[in-house]
C-alpha positions as CSV (number, residue, x, y, z in Angstrom):
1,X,0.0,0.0,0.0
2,X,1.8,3.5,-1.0
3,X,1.6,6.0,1.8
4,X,-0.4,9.0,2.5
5,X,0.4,12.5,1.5
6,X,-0.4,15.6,3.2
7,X,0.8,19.0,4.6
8,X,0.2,22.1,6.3
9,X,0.1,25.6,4.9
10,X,-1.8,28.8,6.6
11,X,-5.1,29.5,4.7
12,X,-5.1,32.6,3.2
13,X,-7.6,33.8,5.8
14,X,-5.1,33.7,8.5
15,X,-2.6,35.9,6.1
16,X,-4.7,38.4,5.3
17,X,-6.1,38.6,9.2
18,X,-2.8,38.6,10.5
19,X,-1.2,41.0,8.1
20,X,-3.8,44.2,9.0
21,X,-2.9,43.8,12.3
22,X,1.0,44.9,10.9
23,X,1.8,48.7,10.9
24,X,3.4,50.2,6.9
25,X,6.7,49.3,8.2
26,X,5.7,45.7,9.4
27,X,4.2,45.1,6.7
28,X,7.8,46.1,4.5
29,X,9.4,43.5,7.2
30,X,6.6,40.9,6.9
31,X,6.8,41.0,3.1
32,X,10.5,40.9,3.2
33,X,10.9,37.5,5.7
34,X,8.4,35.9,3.2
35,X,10.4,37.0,0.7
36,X,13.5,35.3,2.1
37,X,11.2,32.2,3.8
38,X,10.3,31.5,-0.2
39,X,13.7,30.6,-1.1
40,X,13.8,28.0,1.8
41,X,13.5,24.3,0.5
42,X,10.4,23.1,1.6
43,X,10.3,19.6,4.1
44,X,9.3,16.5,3.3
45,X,8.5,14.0,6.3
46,X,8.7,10.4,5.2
47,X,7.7,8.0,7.9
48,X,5.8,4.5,9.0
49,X,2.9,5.6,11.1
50,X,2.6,4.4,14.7
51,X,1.1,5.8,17.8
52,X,2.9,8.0,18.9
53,X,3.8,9.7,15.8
54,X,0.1,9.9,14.8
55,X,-0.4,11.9,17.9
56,X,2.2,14.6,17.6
57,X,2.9,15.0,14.2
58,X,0.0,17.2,12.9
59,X,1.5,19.9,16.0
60,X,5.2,19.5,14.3
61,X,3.8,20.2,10.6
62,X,2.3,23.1,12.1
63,X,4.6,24.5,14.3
64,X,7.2,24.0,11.0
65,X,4.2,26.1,9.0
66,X,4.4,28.7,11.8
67,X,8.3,29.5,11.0
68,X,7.4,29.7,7.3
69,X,8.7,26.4,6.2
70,X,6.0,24.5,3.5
71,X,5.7,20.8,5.1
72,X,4.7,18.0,3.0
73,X,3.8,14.6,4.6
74,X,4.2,11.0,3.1
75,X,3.5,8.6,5.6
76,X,2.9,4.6,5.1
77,X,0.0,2.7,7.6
78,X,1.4,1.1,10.3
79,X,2.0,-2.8,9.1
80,X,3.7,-1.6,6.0
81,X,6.7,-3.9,4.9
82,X,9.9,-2.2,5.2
83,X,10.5,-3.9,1.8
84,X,7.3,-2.6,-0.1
85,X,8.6,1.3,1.6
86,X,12.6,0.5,0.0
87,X,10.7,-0.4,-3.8
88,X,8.6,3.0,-3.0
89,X,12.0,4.7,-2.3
90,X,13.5,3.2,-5.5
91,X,11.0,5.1,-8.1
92,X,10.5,8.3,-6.1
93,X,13.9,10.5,-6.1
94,X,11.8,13.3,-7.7
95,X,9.7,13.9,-4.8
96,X,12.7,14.2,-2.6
97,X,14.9,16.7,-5.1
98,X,15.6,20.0,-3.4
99,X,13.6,19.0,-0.4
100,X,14.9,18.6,3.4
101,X,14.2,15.1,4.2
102,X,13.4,14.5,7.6
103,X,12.4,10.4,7.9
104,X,12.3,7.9,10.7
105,X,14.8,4.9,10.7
106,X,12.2,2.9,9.1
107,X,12.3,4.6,5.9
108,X,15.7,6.4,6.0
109,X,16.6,3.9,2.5
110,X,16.7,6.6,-0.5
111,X,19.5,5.7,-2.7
112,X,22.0,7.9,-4.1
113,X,20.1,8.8,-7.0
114,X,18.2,10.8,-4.8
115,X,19.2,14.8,-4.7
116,X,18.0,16.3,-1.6
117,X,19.0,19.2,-0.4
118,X,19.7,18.4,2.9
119,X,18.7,14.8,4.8
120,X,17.7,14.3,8.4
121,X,17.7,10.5,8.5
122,X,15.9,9.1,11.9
123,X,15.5,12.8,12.5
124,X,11.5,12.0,13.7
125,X,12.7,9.2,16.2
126,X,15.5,11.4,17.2
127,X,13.6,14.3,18.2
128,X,10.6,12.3,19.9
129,X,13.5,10.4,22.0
130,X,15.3,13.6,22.9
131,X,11.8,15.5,23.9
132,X,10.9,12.5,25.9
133,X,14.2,12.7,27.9
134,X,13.5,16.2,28.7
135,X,10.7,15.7,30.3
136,X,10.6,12.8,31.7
137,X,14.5,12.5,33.0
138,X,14.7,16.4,33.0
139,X,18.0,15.6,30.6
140,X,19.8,18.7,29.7
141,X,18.4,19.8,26.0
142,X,21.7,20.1,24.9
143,X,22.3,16.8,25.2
144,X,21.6,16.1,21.6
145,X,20.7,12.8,21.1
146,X,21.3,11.5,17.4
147,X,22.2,7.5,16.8
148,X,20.3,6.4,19.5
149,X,22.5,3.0,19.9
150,X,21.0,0.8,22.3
151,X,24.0,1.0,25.1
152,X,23.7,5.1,24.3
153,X,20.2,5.0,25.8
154,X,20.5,2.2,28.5
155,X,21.0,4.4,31.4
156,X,17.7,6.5,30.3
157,X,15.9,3.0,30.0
158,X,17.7,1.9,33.4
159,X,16.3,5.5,35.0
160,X,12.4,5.3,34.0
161,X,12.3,1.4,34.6
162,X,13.7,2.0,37.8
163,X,11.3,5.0,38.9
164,X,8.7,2.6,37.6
165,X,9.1,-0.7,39.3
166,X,9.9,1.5,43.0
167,X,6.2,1.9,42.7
168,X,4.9,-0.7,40.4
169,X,6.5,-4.0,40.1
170,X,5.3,-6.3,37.3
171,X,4.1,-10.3,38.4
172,X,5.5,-11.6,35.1
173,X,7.0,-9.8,31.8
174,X,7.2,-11.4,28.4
175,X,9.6,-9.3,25.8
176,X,8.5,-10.0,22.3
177,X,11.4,-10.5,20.1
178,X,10.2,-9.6,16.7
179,X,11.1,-6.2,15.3
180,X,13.3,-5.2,17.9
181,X,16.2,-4.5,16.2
182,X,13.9,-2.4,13.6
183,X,15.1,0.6,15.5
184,X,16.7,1.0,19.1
185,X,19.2,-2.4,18.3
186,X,20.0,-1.7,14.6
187,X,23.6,-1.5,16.2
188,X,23.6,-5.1,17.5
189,X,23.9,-6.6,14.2
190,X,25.9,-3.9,12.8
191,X,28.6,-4.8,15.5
192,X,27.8,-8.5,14.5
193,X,28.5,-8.2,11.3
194,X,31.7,-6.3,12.0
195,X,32.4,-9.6,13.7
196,X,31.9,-12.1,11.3
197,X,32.7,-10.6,8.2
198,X,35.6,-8.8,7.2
199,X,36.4,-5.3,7.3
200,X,35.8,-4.8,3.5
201,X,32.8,-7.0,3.3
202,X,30.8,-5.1,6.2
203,X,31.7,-1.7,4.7
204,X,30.4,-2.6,1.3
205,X,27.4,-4.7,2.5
206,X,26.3,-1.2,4.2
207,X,26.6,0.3,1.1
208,X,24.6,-1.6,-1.4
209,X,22.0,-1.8,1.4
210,X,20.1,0.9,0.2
211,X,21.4,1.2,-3.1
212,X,18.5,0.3,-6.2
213,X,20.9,0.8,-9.1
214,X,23.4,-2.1,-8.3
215,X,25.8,-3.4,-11.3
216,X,25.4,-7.3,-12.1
217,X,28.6,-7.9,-9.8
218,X,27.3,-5.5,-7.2
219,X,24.5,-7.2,-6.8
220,X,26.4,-10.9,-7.1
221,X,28.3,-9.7,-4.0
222,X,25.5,-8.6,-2.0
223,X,23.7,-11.8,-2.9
224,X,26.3,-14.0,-1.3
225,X,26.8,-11.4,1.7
226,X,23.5,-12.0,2.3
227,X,23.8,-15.6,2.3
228,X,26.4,-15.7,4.9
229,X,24.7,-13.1,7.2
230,X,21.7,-16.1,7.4
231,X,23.9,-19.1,7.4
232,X,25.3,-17.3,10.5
233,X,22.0,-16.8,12.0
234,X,23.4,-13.0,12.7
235,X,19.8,-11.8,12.8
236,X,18.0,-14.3,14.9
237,X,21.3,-13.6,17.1
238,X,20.7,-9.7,17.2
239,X,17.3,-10.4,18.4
240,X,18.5,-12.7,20.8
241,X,20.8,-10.0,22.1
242,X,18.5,-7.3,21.9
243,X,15.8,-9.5,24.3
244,X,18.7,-10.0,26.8
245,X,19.8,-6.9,27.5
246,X,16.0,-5.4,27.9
247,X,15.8,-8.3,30.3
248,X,19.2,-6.9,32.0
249,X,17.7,-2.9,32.3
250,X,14.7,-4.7,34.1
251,X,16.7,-7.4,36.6
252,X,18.8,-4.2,37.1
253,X,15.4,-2.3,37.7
254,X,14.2,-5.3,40.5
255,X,12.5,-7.7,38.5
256,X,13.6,-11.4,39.4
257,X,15.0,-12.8,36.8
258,X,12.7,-15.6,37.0
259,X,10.0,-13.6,36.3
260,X,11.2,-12.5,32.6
261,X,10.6,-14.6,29.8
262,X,11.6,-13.9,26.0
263,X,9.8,-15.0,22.9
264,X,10.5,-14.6,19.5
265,X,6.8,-13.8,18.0
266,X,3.1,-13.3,19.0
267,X,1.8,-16.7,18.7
268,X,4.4,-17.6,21.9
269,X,2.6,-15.4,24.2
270,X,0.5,-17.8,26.4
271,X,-3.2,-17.2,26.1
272,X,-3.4,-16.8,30.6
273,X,-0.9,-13.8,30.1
274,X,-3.6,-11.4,29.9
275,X,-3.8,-10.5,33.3
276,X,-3.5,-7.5,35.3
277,X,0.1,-7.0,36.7
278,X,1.7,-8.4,33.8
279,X,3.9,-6.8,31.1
280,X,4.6,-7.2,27.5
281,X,7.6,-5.0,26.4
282,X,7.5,-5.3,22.1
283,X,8.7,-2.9,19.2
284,X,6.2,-0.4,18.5
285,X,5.2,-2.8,15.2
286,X,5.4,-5.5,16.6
287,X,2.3,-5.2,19.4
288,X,0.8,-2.4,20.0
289,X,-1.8,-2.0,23.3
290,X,-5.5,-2.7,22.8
291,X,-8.2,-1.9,24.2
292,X,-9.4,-4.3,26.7
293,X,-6.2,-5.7,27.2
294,X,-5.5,-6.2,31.5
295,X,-1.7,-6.6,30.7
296,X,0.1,-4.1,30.0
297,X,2.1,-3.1,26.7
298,X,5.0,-1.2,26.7
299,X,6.5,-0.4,23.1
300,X,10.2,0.9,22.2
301,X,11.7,2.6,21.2
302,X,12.4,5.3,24.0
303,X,9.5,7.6,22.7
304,X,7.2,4.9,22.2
305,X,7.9,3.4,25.9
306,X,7.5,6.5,28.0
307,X,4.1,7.4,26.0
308,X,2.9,3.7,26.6
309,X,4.0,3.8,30.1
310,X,2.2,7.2,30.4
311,X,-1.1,6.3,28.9
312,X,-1.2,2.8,31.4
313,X,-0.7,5.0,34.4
314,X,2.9,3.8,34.8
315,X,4.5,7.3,34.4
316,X,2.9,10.7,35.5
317,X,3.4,13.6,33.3
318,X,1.4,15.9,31.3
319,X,0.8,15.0,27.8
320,X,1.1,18.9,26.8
321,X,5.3,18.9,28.4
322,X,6.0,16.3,25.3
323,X,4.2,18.0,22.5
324,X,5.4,21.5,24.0
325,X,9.1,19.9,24.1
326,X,8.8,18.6,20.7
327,X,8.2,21.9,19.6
328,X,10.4,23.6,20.8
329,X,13.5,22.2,19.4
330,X,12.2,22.2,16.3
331,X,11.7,26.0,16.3
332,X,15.7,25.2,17.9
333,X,16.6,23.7,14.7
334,X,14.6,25.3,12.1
335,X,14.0,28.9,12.8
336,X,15.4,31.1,10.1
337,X,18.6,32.5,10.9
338,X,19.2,35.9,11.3
């Protein structure tokens, strides 16, 4: 299914109301800045929907609209292959030429035929990860938070589960392998990999990853990279690693290890689980929480597991601190200068 495209611009209603409020000389100003605001490449968000970012990002667009910048939207339903978003990427370089790009991990694969003119890769998970810090871990803002590695963010995880289980302490938790190392444990199997094969391999692997206009031998080396990385079971072995150390933040946290288990999909999750005092802790598209549900679902990454924690009472803040937070580092980063 191709994704959903949308934006945000002021009606002209709002102009023309707000510019007979200006004085001659505002007006010579106002007319100016738009002047100048014109010549700034419009954005274009490029994103899988979940949650959280079905939430907040209707405030970003227009907060971005408010500082003059034209935001389109393309955004793909939540159980959209990663595979079916990569073949959208491969036939869509026009819609990204002398834009800003600004995309979550999931759909940060443009090749290099693509001409932006600037890219914010994992910009959206970024931001929503470095908001949530703020307010929940009161994290100095200029701590800007980037790669989002999975040993990077371990002490936030370590801080919030801890604050948690002092007051709440689950009976059982399941984590739900699938998906995990979709986005905070991408750097799992990249260090994996690094492992296993060599120095060159890796390197090149990482480059043909995304790339849609591979020569016949490019695409004969990838082919047998790619057999290796299965033969070595490297994925099934990031997700393996990825499961452990979520169950280390929570033993560290005071759950009994006994009371942990892992599973690798949703058809392992016993059908008595439901039931209150229990936790699931899953990738954000992998489970989600429903309705109904008397166990609890927490999602990663970061974002998506304080606002899951939030909304099932586990965390107290106001939902207007994250959206105000949000907002204000994008007018940080995107502000015209001068």
């Amino acid at each position: 299914m191709d994704g959903q495209k949308e934006g945000y611009k002021p009606s002209e209603e709002e102009r023309a109301v707000a510019e007979e409020m200006l004085s001659p000389e505002q007006q010579a100003m106002s007319e100016q800045r738009e002047s100048e605001l014109r010549k700034l490449p419009p954005i274009l968000l490029v994103y899988r929907d979940n949650d959280l970012f079905t939430k907040y990002v209707q405030s970003m667009t227009k907060t971005l609209g408010s500082l003059g910048r034209q935001v389109e939207i393309h955004n793909f339903p939540p159980d959209t292959d990663p595979e079916e978003i990569r073949r959208w990427a491969r036939t869509s370089g026009d819609q990204v030429e002398g834009k800003i790009l600004i995309t979550d991990r999931t759909c940060y694969v443009f090749g290099p035929d693509a001409k932006p003119a600037e890219t914010k890769g994992s910009y959206l998970d970024s931001i929503f990860e470095e908001a949530s810090r703020q307010v929940v871990l009161g994290e100095d803002s200029e701590q800007k938070l980037r790669k989002s590695e999975s040993e990077e963010l371990a002490p936030s995880y370590r801080n919030i589960l801890s604050r948690i289980i002092a007051k709440t302490k689950p009976t059982s938790v399941i984590i739900l392998e699938r998906n995990l190392r979709d986005h905070q444990f991408s750097d799992i199997l990249d260090r994996l990999m690094s492992e296993t094969l060599t120095e060159e391999e890796a390197r090149t692997f990482k480059e043909l990853e995304y790339n849609f206009h591979r020569t016949e031998a490019e695409e004969k080396f990838f082919d047998e990279i790619s057999k290796k990385i299965r033969a070595q079971k490297l994925e099934q072995k990031a997700l393996e690693e990825a499961g452990r150390l979520v169950k280390s933040w929570l033993v560290d946290a005071g759950v009994p290890d006994g009371n942990i288990s892992t599973v690798e999909s949703i058809m392992d999750i016993p059908d008595d689980f439901n039931q209150a005092g229990n936790w699931i802790i899953a990738d954000r598209h992998a489970l989600t929480p429903r309705k109904g549900d008397k166990n609890i679902v927490l999602n990663l990454p970061l974002a998506n597991f304080i606002e899951t924690a939030q909304g099932s009472g586990l965390l107290q803040f106001e939902p207007g601190e994250l959206e105000t937070a949000i907002n204000e580092i994008l007018k940080k980063d995107f502000s015209p200068k001068g």
